[in-house]
C-alpha angles and dihedrals in degrees: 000000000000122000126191115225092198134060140192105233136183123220131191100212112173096327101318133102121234125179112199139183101227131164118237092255102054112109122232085250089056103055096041085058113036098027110033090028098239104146107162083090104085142201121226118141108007098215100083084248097110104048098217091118091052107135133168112258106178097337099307124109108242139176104247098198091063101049116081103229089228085073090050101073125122088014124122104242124184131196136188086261091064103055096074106087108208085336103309119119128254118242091256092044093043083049093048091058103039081049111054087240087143133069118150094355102221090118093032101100086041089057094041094055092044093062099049080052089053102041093049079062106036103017091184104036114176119228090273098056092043086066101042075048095053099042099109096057120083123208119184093180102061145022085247097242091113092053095049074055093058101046091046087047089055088039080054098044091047094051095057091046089057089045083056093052096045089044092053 
């Protein structure tokens, strides 16, 4: 018996189609990285402990660096690279900068798809869910008061959104 120890996969990633040649052992984060050219998610501790690869597979948040990419296929991902339409901020990301919800910017795109994660669930958290929300993300540059900010204030942006829809 033969075995293969690479595969052709195809990925969904933000909208677009990519088919890689990717080993059974590379991680999601890897290949997103290194393969599509997607780089905003980012690697930190390897271990799924610090939050900063989180990206969005089929709506749900996930630790990239722990999912092998060949389980992936077929499978809708989104990346931080994916929430800007033609440019113009989303209304978390938007949040996050009025806010001062950045610093460095290392755990920034695992923060930002987290909340789109949390919000999808619990569209209007109180302080006290945004940071059981937010557990899983590890942020060495603030106290994280600025980014609870900035998630209230996207809980609060997409609320009203919602309210103009509902009103038109």
């Amino acid at each position: 018996m033969t075995t293969n120890p690479k595969n052709v996969v195809s990925l969904t990633v933000n909208g677009e189609t990519h088919d890689v040649l990717a080993e059974s052992r590379r991680t999601l984060a890897d290949v997103l990285r290194d393969d599509v050219g997607l780089t905003g998610t980012k690697l930190g501790c390897e271990h799924g402990v610090c939050g900063a690869c989180t990206v969005l597979l089929d709506g749900a948040a996930v630790r990239s660096c722990l999912i092998f990419a060949v389980q992936v296929e077929d499978a809708e991902i989104a990346t931080v690279e994916g929430l800007a339409d033609d440019g113009k901020l989303d209304h978390v990301q938007q949040a996050f900068t009025d806010n001062h919800g950045l610093q460095c910017g290392f755990c920034t795109a695992g923060m930002l798809m987290t909340t789109h994660a949390m919000l999808a669930e619990n569209p209007d958290p109180t302080d006290t869910e945004i940071r059981v929300g937010l557990n899983g993300n590890l942020c060495r540059c603030t106290g994280y008061t600025n980014i609870v900010r900035s998630v209230a204030a996207a809980a609060a942006a997409g609320k009203a959104a919602r309210t103009d829809v509902q009103a038109s």
